[in-house]
N, C-alpha and C positions, 0 to 999 in steps of 0.2 A: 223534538218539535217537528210538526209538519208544514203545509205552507199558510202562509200568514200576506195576506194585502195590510198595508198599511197606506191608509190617505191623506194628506198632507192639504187641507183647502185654507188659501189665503184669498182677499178680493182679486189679487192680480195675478194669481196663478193657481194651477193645482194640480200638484203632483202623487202620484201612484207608482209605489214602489213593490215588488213582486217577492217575498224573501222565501227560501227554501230552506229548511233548515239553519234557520237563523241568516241564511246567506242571502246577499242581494244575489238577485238573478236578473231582474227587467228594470227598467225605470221608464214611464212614461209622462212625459211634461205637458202642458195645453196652457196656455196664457191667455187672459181674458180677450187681451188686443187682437193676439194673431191666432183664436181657435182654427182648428183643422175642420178643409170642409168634406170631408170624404166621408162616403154615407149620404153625403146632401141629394135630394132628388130637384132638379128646377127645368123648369120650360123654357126652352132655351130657342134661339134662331140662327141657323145656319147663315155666317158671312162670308164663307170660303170655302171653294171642292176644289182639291189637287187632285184631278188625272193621275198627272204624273207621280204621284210618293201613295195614293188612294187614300187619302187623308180627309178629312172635310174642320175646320174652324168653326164652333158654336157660341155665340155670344150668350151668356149665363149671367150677364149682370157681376162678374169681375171685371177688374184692371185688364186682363187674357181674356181670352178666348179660348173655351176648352178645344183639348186636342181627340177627337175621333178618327181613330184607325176602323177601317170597313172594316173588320173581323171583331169589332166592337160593335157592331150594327146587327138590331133583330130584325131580320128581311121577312117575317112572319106579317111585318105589319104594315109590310109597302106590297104584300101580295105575292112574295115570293115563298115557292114551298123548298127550303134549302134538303138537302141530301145529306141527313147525319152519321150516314153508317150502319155499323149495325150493333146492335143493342149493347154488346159487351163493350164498345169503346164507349160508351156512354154513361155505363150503371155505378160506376164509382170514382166518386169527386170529390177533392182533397178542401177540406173546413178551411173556412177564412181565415187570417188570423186577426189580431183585436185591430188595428186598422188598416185592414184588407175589407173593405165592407164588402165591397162585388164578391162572390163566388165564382172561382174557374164553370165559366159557361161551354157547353159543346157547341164547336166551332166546325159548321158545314164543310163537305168536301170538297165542295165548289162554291165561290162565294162571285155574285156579277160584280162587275165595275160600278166603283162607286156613284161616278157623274150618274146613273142610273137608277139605281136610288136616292142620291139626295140633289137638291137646288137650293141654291141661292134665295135667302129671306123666309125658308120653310121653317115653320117652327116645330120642335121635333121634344117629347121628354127624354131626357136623358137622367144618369148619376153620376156624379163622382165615382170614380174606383182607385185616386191617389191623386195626393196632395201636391200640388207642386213643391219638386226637389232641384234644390239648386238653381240653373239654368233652365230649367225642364217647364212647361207648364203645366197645369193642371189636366190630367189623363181622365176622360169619362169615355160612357156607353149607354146603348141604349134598351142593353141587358137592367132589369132594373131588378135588385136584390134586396131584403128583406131581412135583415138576421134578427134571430129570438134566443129564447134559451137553449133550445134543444133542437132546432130545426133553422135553417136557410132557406126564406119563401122566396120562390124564383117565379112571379105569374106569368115569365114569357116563355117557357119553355114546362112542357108534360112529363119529363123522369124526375122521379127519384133515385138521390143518389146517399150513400152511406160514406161516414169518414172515413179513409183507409186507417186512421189508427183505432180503431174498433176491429180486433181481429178474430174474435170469435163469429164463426161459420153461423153458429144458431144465435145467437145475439144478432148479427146482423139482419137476418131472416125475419123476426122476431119484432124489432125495429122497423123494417121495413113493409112488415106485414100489417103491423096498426096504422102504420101514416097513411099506406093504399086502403084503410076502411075509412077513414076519419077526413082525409082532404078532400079536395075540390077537386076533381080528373083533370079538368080544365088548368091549372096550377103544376108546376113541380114545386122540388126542393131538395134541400140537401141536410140530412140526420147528420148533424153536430156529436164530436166527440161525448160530451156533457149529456147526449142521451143516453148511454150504458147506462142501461138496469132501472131507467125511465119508465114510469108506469104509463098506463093509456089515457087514463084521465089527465098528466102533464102535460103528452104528448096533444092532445085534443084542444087544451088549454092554448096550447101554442100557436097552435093551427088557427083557431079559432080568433086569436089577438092577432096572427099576423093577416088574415083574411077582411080583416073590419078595417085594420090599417092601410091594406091597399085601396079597399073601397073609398075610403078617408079621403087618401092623395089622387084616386080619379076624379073623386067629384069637385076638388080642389084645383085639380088641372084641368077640367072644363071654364072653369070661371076664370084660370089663370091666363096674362098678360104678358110674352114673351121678352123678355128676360124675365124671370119672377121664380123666387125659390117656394116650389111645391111640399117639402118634407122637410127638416131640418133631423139628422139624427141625435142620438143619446151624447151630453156631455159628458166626459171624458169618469165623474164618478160611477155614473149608472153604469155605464160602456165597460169603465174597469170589471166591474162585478156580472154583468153579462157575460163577455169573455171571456172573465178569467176565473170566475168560481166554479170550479169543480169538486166533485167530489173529497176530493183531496184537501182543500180548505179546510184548515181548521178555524181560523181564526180573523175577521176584520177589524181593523183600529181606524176610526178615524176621529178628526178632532175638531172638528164645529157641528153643533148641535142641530142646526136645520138640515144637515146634508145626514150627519146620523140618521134624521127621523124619514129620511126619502130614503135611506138604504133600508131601512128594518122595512118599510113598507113592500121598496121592491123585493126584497128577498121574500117576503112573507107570500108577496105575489106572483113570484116567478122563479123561485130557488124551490127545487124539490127537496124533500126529505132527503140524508139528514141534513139541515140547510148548520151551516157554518155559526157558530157566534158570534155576535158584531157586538164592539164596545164604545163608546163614546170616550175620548183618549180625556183626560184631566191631570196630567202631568205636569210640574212644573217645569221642566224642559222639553223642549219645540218635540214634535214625535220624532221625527225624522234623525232627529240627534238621538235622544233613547233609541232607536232602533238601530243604530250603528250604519243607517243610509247614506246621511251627506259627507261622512268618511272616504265612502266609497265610489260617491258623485265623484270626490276630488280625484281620487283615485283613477278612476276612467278617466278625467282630462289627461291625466299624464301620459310623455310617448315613450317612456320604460316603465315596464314591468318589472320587477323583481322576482323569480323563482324562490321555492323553499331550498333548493339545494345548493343557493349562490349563482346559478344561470338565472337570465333575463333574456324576455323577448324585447323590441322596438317594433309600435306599430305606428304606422306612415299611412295619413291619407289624402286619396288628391279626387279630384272630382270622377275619374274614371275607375279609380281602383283603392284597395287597399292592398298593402304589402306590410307581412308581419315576418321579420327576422326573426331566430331563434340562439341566442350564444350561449357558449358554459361560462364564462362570466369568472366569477371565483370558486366554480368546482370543480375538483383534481380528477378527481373518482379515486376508488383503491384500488382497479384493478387494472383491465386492460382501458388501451383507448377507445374501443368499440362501444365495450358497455359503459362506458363512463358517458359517449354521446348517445347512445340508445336511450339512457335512463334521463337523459337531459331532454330529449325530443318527447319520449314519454308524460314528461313532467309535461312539459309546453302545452302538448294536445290537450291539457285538461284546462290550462290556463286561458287558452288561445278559446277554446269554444266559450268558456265564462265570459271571456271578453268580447265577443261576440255580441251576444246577448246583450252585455250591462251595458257596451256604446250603441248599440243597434246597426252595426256595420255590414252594410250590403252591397249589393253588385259582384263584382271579379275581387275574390282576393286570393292573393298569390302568399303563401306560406313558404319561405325559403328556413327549410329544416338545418342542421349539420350535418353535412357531410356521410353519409350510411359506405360504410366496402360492399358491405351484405345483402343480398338477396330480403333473407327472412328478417332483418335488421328493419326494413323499408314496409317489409309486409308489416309488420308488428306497430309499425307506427301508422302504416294508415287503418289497419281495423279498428287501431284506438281512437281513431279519429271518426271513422264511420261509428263506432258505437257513443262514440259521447254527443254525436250530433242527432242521437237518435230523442235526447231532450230536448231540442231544439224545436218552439211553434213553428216557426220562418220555414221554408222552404229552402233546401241546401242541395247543392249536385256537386260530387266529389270525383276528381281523377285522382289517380294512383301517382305514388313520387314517381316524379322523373330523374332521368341517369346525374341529373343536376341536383338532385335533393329538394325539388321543388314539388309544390302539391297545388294546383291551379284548384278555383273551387269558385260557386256562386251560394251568393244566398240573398234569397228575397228581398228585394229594397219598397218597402210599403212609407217611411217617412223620415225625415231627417233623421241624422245619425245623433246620438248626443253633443257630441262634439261643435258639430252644423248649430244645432238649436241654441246651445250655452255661451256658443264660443262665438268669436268674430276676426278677420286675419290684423294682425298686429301694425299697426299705421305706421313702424316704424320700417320694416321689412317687407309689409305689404303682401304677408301671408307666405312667404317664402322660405320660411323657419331659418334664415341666415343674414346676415347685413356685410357689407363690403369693410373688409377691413380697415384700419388707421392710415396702414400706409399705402392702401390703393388708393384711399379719398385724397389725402397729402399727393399724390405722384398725379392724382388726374387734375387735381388742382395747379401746381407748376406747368402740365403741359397746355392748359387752358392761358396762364399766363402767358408760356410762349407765343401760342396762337395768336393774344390779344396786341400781344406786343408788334409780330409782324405783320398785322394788318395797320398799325400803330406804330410807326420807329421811333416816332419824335415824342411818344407817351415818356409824361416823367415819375406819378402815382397811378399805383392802383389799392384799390381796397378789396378786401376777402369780406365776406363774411358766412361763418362754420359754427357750429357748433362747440359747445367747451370743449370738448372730446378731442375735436381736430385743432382747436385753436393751440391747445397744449401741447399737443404731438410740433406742430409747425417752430411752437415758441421751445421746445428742448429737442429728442431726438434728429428733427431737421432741419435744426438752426443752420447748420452750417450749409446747407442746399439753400436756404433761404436768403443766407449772405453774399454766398455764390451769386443768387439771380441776381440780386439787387446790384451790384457790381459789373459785371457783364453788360447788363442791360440799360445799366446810369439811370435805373429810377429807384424809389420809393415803395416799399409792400408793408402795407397797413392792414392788421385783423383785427376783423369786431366778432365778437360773439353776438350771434342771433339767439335773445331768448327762449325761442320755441322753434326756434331748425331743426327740422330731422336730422337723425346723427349721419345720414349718407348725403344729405343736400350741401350744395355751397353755392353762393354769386362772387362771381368776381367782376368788379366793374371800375372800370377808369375813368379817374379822373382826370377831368381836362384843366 
């Protein structure tokens, strides 16, 4: 089998699952409520310029204010002629990924101070280029980008740029010799992976639909009312099959009949030969289950992995980083200790990039390997690492193990992690993966008594009230502290159980 989409559309959500030989590889989620807006183009108005960080605040008609960094700002259009260099730092630029909508834009060698380009209440077009994550808000520019099937229309900037994973010399050539007859001069863009072996008439076709489309949203953003959204892009099924059909698709399944007949259309009208099969799913179980997906949804929530050879990694994430442990777990090896963890780190690197992928995990992750003696041990495990990420859409930057066994590494954070999206921190621990134990809560509870006591000597009740949890610990294991207090102190310790107490809360209160 090759690769296979499978789409999964309910009223309240719709999900797109990526499989590679039968393997989940990607999952992408969009919920009716909270759709992603990136891709979005809108008219927005400047309510804030920092000097000091070169930042400027753009009201956009959200709860936030998009956040613009000056190196996100086209100064083409406030007059300025920026300094890009020279040709070769420019001619080749790495394809979006499915939501990455901006394309890496060349960013001048000298860029003025913001205050200088922009003021306060100026209305300015911008795009989304990432969704707000976490803390973070909403990231735009006023590079405004265009993605099609085969090309990235860029109308603020004049290069054409080719994918770097297009690596044939005449292929690229080739490619880029039809877009320079066919475009607009006035326009760049950037040749998508998905154009290998693209004919001219596709290639035309693109140009042509993304040309009418900008026209579209200028003449929409002359009439447009600052805040007001100018473009809205592709929902998350058209998006899927945009992005991610390539040649390699053999196969679409999806399973509601009206988004079936919006896909056969789109493909009909924008998938080049040979375009993929697409089926209308009619199963009696949900797709997602026949396809062996929401197995592996579950899977990705969990923080162990299990390896085939008895080792397991543990991945850990906190708002700045992820960190993924690597153990042997229950494998011995047969031979020495060396190769028994060689073969253990080896295993991992296959596991670890997978999972990568399936949760969508980005930023800084710190990979703490076992332990290597060996030189060539360390080498052998980061080439496996450099080659397995060489599948990887995201963008990834790898250091070599350090003398610690550690492998520092980034990779592209474009939108919540699965985990971020599915998940939410546990009300009882409050995201901290742990709770205070029986007898911290018991010992902080006695010295709050004390406390109560001595601001109170002539107190003669007090009341608890704990959770069953703690109420049981208090009534056995530390009865006898409990009898202790009451004695010493010549009063009365009364517990209620609170029916919906978090198991770490308590009140203690005296009665008068």
């Amino acid at each position: 089998m090759g690769t296979e989409i499978i789409i999964n559309v309910e009223p309240y959500e719709t999900r797109v699952a990526l499989l590679e030989n039968r393997t989940v590889q990607e999952i992408f989620i969009e919920r009716a409520k909270e759709r992603g807006i990136a891709g979005n183009i809108y008219r927005g108005r400047v309510t804030k310029v920092l000097p000091g960080m070169q930042v400027a605040f753009v009201d956009i008609g959200l709860d936030k204010s998009g956040f613009l960094h000056k190196s996100d700002i086209n100064l083409t259009e406030y007059g300025f002629v920026p300094d890009f260099g020279s040709a070769n730092e420019q001619g080749d630029t790495s394809e979006p990924d499915m939501d990455d909508r901006a394309a890496s834009t060349t960013v001048p060698k000298e860029i003025p101070p913001i205050e200088s380009i922009l003021e306060e209440r100026q209305e300015i077009l911008v795009q989304v280029i990432k969704d707000p994550i976490g803390t973070k808000g909403t990231r735009i520019s006023s590079f405004i980008t265009l993605p099609g099937r085969y090309l990235v229309f860029m109308p603020m900037v004049k290069q054409v740029g080719v994918s770097r994973r297009i690596e044939d010399p005449a292929e690229r050539e080739r490619l880029k010799g039809i877009v320079e007859e066919v475009r607009n001069p006035a326009h760049g863009c950037i040749i998508r992976t998905a154009a290998e072996g693209a004919s001219r008439e596709d290639l035309k076709r693109d140009v042509d639909f993304l040309n009418r489309l900008w026209e579209k949203i200028l003449a929409k953003n002359e009439q447009a009312k600052a805040p007001e959204l100018v473009h809205r892009d592709l929902d998350i099924v058209l998006r899927s099959l945009r992005d991610l059909c390539g040649r390699d698709v053999d196969r679409i399944s999806i399973d509601v009949a009206d988004d079936y007949q919006r896909c056969v259309e789109f493909i009909n009208s924008f998938i080049g030969d040979p375009k993929p099969s697409i089926e209308l799913y009619r199963g009696f179980e949900p797709i997602f289950e026949s396809n062996g997906v929401e197995i592996e949804i579950e899977r990705a929530l969990g923080r162990k992995v299990w390896l085939k050879s008895g080792g397991y990694i543990v991945i850990d994430q906190t708002e700045a980083l992820t960190t993924i442990d690597v153990n042997t777990g229950k494998f011995v090896g047969k031979r020495s200790q060396e190769e028994t963890i060689l073969k253990t780190n080896l295993e991992a690197v296959k596991e670890i990039v997978y999972q990568l992928r399936l949760r969508n995990l980005g930023g800084i992750i710190i990979i703490d390997f076992i332990d290597m003696d060996k030189d060539v041990s360390k080498e052998k495990v980061y080439k496996a690492l450099e080659q397995a990420l060489r599948t990887d859409r995201s963008r990834t930057n790898i250091l070599r193990v350090s003398e610690l066994g550690l492998v520092e590494m980034t990779r592209k954070r474009t939108r919540e992690s699965l985990a971020k999206l599915l998940c939410q921190p546990c009300p009882h621990c409050e995201g901290k993966g742990s709770m205070k134990s029986t007898k911290t809560v018991c010992y902080e509870i006695f010295r709050e008594i004390e406390r109560a006591t001595r601001k109170k000597p002539n107190v003669k009740r007090i009341q608890i009230e704990v959770s069953q949890r703690i109420a049981d610990a208090l009534y056995e294991e530390e009865n006898d502290y409990m009898e202790k207090l009451e004695s010493e102190r010549k009063l009365k310790i009364s517990i209620k159980v609170g029916k919906d107490m978090p198991e770490e809360e308590y009140e203690v209160s005296v009665i008068e």
